[in-house]
C-alpha positions in Angstrom: 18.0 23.5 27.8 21.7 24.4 28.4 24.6 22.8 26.2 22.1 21.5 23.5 21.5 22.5 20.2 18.3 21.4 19.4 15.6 19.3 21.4 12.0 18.0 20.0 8.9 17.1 22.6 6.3 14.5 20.6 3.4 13.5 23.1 0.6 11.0 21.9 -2.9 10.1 23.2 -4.2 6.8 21.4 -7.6 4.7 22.4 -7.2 1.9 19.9 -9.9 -1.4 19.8 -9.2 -4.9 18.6 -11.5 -7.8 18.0 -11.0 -11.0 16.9 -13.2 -13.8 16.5 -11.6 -17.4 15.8 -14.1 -20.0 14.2 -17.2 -17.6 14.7 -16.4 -17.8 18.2 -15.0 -14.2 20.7 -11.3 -14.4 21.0 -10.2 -11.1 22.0 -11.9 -7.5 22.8 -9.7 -5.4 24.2 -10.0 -1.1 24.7 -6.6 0.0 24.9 -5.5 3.8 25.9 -2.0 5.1 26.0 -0.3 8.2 26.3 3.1 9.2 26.8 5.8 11.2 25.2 9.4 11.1 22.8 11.7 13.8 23.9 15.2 14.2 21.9 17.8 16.4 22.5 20.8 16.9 20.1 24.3 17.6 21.2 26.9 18.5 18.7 26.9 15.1 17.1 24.8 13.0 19.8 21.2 12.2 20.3 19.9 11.8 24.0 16.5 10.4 23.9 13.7 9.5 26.5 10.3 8.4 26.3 7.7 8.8 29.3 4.6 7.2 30.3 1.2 8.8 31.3 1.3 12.5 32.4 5.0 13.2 33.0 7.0 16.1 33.9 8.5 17.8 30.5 11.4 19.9 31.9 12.3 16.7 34.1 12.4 15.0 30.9 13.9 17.4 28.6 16.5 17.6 31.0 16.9 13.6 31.2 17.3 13.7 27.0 19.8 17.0 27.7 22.3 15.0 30.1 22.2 12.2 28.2 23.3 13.7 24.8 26.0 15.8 26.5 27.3 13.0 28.0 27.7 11.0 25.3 29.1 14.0 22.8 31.7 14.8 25.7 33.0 11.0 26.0 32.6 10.4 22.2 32.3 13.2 19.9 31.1 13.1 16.7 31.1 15.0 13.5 28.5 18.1 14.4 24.9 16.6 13.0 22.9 19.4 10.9 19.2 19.9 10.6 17.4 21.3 7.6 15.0 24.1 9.2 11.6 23.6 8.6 8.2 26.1 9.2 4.9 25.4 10.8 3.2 22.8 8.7 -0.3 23.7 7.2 -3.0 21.5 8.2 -5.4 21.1 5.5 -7.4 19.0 3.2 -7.8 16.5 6.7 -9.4 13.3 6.4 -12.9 13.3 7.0 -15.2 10.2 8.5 -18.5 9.3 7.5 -19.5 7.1 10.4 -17.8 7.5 13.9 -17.0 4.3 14.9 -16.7 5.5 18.4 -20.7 5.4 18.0 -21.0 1.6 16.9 -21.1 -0.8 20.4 -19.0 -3.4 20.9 -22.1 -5.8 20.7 -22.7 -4.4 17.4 -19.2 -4.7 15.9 -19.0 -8.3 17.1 -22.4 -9.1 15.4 -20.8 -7.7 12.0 -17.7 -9.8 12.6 -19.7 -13.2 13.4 -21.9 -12.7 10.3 -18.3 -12.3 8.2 -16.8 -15.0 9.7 -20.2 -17.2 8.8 -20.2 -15.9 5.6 -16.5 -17.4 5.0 -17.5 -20.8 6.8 -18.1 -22.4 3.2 -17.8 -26.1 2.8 -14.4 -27.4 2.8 -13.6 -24.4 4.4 -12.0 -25.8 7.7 -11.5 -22.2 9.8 -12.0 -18.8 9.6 -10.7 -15.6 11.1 -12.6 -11.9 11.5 -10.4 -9.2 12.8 -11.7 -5.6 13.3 -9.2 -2.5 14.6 -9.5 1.1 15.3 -7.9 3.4 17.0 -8.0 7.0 17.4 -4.5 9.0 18.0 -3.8 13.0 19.2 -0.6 13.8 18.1 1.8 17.1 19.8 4.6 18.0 19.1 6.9 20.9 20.0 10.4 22.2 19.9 13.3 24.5 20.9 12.6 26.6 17.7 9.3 27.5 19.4 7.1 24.9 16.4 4.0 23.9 18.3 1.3 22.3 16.4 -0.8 19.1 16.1 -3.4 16.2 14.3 -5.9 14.2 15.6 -6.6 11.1 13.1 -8.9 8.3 12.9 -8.2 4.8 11.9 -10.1 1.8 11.5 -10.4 -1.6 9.2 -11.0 -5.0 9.0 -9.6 -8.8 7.9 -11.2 -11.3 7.3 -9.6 -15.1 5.9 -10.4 -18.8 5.3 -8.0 -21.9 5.6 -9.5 -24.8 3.2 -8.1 -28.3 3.7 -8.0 -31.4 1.9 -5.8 -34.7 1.9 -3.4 -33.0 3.8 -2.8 -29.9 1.7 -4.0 -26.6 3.3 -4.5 -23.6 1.7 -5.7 -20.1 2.8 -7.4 -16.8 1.1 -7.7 -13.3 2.8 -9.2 -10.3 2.5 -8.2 -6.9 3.9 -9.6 -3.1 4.2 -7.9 -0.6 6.2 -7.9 3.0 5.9 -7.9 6.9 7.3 -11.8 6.1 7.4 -14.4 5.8 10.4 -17.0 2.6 10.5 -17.9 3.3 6.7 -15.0 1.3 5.5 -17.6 -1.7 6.0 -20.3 -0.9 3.9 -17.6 1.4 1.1 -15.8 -2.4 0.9 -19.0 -5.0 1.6 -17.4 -6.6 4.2 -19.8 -9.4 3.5 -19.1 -10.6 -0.2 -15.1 -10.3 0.9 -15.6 -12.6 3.4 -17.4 -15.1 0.7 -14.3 -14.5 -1.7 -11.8 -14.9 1.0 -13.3 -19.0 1.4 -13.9 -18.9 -2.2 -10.0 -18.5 -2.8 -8.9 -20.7 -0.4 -11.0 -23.7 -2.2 -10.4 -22.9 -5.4 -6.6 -23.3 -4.6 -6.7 -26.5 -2.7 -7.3 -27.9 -6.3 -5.0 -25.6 -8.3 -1.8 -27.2 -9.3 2.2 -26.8 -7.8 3.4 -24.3 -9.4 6.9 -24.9 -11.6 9.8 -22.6 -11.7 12.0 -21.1 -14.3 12.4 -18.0 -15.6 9.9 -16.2 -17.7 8.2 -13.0 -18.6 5.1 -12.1 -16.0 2.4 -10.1 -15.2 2.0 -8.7 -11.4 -1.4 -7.6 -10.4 -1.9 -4.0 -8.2 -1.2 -6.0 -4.7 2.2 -8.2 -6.1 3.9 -5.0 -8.1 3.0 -2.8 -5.2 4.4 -4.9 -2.6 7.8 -5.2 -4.9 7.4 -1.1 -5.2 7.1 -1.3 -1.0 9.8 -3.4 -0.3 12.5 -3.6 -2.9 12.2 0.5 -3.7 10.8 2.0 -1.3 13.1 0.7 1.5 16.2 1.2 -0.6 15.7 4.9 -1.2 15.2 5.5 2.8 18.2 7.9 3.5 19.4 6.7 7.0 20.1 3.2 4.8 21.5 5.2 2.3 24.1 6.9 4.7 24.3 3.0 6.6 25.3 2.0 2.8 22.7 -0.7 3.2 21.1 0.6 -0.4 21.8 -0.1 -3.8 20.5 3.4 -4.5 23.8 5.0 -2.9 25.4 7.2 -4.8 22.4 7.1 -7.8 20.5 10.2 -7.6 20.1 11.6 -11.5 21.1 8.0 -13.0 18.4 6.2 -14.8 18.1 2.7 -12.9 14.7 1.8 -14.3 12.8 1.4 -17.7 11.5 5.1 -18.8 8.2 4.0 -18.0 8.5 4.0 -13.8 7.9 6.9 -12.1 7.4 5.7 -8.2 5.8 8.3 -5.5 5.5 8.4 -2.1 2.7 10.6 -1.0 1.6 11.1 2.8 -1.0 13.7 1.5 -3.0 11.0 0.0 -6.2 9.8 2.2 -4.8 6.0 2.5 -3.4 3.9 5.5 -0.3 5.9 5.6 -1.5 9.3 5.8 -0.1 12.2 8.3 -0.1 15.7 8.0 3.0 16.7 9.1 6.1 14.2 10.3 7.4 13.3 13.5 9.8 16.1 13.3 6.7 18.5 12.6 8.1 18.7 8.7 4.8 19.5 6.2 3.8 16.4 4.6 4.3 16.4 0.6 4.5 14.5 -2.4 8.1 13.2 -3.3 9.0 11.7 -6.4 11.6 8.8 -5.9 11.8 7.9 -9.8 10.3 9.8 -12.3 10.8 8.5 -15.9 13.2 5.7 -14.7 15.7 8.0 -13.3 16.5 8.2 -9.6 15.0 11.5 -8.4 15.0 11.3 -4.6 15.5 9.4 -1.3 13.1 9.5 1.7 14.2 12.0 4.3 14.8 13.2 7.8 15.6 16.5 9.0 19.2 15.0 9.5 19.5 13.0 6.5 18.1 16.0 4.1 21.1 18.3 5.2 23.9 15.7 4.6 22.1 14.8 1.3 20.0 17.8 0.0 16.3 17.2 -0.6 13.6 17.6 1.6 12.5 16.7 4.9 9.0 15.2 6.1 9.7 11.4 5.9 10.5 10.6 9.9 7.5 8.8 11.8 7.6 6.7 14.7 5.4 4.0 16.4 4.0 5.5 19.2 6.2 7.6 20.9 10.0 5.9 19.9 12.7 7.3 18.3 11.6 8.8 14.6 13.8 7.0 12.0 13.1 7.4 7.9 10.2 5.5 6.9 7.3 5.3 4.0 3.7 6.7 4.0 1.8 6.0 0.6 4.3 4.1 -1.8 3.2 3.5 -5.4 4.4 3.1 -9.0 2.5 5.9 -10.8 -0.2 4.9 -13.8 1.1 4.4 -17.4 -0.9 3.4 -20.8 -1.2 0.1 -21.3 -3.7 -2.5 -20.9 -4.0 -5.8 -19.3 -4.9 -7.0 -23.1 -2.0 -5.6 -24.2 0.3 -7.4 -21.6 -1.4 -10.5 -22.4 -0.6 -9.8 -25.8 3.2 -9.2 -25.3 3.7 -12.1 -22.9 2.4 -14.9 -25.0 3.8 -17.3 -22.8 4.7 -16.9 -19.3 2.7 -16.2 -16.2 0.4 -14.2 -13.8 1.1 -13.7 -10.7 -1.6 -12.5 -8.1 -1.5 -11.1 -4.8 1.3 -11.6 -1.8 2.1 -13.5 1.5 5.1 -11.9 2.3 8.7 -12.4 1.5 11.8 -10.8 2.2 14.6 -8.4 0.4 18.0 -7.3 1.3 18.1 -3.1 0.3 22.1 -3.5 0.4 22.3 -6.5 -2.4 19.4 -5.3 -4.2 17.9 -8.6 -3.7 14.3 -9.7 -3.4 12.3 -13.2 -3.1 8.1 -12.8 -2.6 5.7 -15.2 -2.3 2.2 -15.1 -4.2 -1.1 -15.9 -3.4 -1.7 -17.4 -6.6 -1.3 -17.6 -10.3 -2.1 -18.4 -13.7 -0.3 -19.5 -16.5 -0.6 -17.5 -19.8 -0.6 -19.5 -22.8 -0.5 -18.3 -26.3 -1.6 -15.0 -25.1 -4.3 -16.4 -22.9 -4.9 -17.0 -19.3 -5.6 -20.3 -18.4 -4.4 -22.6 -15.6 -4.6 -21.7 -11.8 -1.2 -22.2 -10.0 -0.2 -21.9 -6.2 2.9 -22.0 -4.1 4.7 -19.5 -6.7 7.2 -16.7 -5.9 8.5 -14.1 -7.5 12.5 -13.1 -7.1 15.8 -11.3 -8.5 17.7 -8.6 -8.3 15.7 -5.2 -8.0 17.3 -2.9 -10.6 16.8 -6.0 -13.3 13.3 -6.4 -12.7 12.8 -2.5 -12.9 14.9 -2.1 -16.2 12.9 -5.2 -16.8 9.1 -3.4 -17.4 7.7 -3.5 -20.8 4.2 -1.8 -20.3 3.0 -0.2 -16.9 -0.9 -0.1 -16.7 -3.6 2.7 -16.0 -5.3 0.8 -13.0 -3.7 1.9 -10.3 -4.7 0.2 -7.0 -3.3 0.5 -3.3 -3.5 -2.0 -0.4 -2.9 -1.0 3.1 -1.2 -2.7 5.9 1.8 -2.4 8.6 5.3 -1.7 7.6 8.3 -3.0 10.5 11.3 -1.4 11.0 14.0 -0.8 13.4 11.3 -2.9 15.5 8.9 -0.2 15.4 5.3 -0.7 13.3 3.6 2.4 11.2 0.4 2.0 9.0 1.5 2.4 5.2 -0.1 1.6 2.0 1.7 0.6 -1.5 0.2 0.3 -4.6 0.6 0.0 -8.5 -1.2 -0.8 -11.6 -0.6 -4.1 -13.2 2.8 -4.4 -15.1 4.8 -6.7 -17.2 8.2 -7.7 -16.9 10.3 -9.7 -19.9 12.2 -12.0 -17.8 11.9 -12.9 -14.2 12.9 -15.7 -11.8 9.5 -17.3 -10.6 9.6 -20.1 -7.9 7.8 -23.4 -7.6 8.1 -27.1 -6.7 
């Protein structure tokens, strides 16, 4: 292409399959194939992008991206952007599936579904849910440096939840499996008995008690600490908000900002949810160590981002075929040494919180509010009554100067991480860890 710099091709093929049944009853089946493609083009400081649907015309669009990034450098010109080079990513050590689940019928992954959904229809138990997705996804990409390569991958999982009612007080438990895995994730997880504990939580917290707020030392399970890890960390030490100066982290590479004990990853190598070979800039996938030993070691990275801050690239995805920005893959605090006894032990009085329903967090303020699924008070060492309605908030580099003891049970949940409107599969995880003091949420 003439007068550009640089220019990427990305094109995707994705069958994906969703199923829901509502009350043991079919709500949805729907068999859902795309394909299209992202094409950039990078003129001195401007990006020209356009996406295309179906079997396009590359040159056509090439040139589309090329006009529209020279346009907008000649009208507005901007500093020159740099891109750290990268080499033809390795593809190895792929993730390997057990059971196809492009062999399973439909009939036959709604029969599984309906038995969930009946396995969660408990007394008291007043509706249910079963939701089963795959979807099966050919990534190409190419560029002007002549870097042609490509993945196929294979996801699928399942959730499953139960909404118990009584005098007017609702209250809901859910269970979730999703992975890099084929039709095996059923059997591996036994979708059955999850089902049976999804309705189990959702009456046992009908009768647990309002929660009250104050502030306190707690423990977080795998699922609360992770999501904290996730959102309040994770998000912050993305580069593009870096350079935006919507992170705390700004400015904190090589300054310890956390209790000795964290050392927080993010690992797209790993065989969870948020697995890729190679980025949406075709950078190799790798390990990168965002805190190691409390000290801030890393941000996330794009080709752009890693020459204007030094560290490596490999951390741009995409939904589908939009424009990459920085984003997560596997996020987790790493294992330490204690034990849940010795937590226990070290709280004495205080609380344990369990699981998470969302929340929000500002990356700029260093702010954060979460809300658990449950809790449990802890009372001279021991656990005893159940709480609901409880949150979890402060300020991020507190909490993680906070940390008294980090566990050796590390555990990762998957799910769907948003931004810049776009959706990628992630996972996050951690072991359980306790914190001296933190603000916890109630009535």
């Amino acid at each position: 292409m003439k007068n550009v710099d640089f220019y990427d091709v990305r094109v995707v093929d994705a069958t994906t399959t969703s199923i829901i049944i509502d009350n043991g009853n079919v709500e949805e089946i729907s068999v859902n194939y795309t394909r299209g493609g992202g094409i950039r083009a990078l003129c001195g400081g401007s990006w020209g992008f356009t996406s295309a649907d179906g079997y396009f015309n590359e040159k056509k669009a090439l040139n589309a991206a090329s006009e529209l990034a020279v346009s907008m450098n000649s009208r507005n010109p901007k500093e020159k952007v740099e891109l750290t080079p990268v080499g033809k990513p390795t593809l190895k050590d792929l993730p390997r599936i057990k059971i196809d689940p492009r062999d399973i019928s439909i009939e036959e992954k709604v029969e599984l579904l309906k038995e969930m959904s009946k396995r969660a229809k408990l007394e008291g138990i007043s509706s249910t849910s079963a939701v089963y997705s795959e979807s099966e996804v050919k990534v190409c990409y190419n560029n002007i440096d002549g870097l042609d390569c490509e993945y196929e991958l294979i996801r699928s999982g399942f959730a499953v939840s139960a909404v118990a009612s009584e005098n007017g007080i609702y209250q809901a438990g859910r269970e979730s499996k999703f992975g890099v895995k084929g039709y095996e994730i059923f059997d591996e997880n036994n979708a059955l008995e999850l089902a049976t504990s999804a309705a189990s939580e959702a009456l046992q917290l009908i009768h647990a008690k309002p929660a009250k707020g104050g502030n306190m030392p707690v423990i977080l399970d795998q699922e609360l600490a992770g999501v904290f890890v996730h959102e309040a960390v994770g998000h912050a030490s993305e580069a593009d908000l870096v350079l935006e100066g919507s992170s705390i982290l700004d400015n904190m590479i090589g300054k310890q900002i956390a209790s000795p004990l964290i050392t927080i990853v993010d690992d797209p190598t790993l065989h969870e949810y948020g697995y890729f070979p190679f980025d949406d800039e075709g950078a190799q996938s790798q390990r990168t160590t965002i805190i190691k030993d409390g000290v801030l070691n890393s941000y996330l990275h794009s080709r752009e981002t890693s020459a204007r801050l030094g560290g490596d690239p490999g951390h741009s995805r995409c939904q589908g075929y939009s424009m990459p920005i920085v984003r997560m893959s596997n996020t987790y605090l790493d294992n330490g040494n204690s034990t849940f006894e010795e937590m226990l032990e070290e709280i004495c009085d205080g609380m344990y919180l369990i699981g998470s329903r969302g929340g929000q967090v500002n990356t700029g303020e260093g702010i954060f509010q979460f809300n658990a699924e449950k809790a449990y008070l802890i009372e001279r060492g021991e656990i005893t009554t159940l709480m609901r309605d409880v949150s979890l908030s402060g300020k991020t580099l507190e909490i993680l100067n906070n940390v008294t003891h980090v566990g050796n049970d590390l555990k990762m949940n998957s799910g769907r991480c948003g931004k810049g409107g776009q959706l990628v599969p992630v996972s996050d995880g951690s072991p359980h860890i306790c914190i001296s003091k933190a603000v916890v949420g109630g009535t």
